[in-house]
N, C-alpha and C positions, 0 to 999 in steps of 0.2 A: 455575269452570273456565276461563272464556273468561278472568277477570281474570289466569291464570296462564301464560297463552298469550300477553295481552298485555305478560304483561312478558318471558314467554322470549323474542322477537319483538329485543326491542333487546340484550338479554343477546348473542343468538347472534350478532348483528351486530358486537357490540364485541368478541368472541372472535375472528369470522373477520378482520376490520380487524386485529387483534394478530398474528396470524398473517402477515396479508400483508404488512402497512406494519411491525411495530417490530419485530419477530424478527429478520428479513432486515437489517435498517438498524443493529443490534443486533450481528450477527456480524460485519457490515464492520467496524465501528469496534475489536473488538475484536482481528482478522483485522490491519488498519493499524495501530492499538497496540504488537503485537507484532511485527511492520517496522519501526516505526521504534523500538523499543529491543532490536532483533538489527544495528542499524547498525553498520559496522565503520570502521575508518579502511581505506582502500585500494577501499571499495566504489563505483561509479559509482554515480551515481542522476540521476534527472530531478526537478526542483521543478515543482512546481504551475505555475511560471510557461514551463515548457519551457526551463529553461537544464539544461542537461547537462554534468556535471562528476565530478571523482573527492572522495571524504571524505579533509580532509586531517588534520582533531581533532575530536574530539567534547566537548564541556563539558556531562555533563550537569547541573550545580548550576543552569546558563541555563538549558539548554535549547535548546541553539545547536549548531551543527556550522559548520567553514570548509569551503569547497569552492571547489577549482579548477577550472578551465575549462581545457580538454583545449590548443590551440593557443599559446596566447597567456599560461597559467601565471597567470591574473590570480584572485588569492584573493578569498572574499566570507565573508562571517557570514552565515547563515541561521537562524532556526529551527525545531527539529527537525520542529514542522509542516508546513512549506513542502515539504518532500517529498513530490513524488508517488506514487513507484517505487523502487524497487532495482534496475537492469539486470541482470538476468543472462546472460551471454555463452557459449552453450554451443558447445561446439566437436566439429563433426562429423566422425568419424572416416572417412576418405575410404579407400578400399581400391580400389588399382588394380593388376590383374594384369597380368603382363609377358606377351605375347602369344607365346613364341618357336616360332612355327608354319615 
């Protein structure tokens, strides 16, 4: 009996460890997978390295996207890794009543 308590002991441990560490780290990637192939052309996005720009092609045979940089129009190749984010820019609708008191 106790030999079967000794081994539940490490069993339970490598379950609760799966649970916390590869599950979670499991759905990010799979979460970011599907970001970076819902990419569009016209999309802003931030790279890994903080440059922030708009998608101007996507190639995915590479696995590359070109992205411009907002001021200055200056194109890069990236690949489709290097993305951090997708911005999304929501736009709050502002409701302002005319006071005619």
């Amino acid at each position: 009996m106790s030999s079967f308590v000794n081994l539940l002991i490490p069993i339970g441990f490598l379950i609760i460890l799966y649970v916390i560490m590869i599950l979670p780290e499991t759905r990010r990637r799979k979460k970011y997978q599907s970001m970076l192939d819902n990419i569009k052309v016209n999309d802003k996005v931030i790279t890994r390295g903080g440059v922030v720009a708009k998608v101007i092609s996507i190639d995915n045979d590479k696995n590359e996207v070109v992205l411009e940089t907002a001021p200055d129009k200056t194109r890069m190749t990236f690949l489709k890794n290097s993305i951090g984010t997708i911005v999304v820019e929501s736009v709050e609708k502002i409701d302002i009543k005319s006071d005619n008191s």
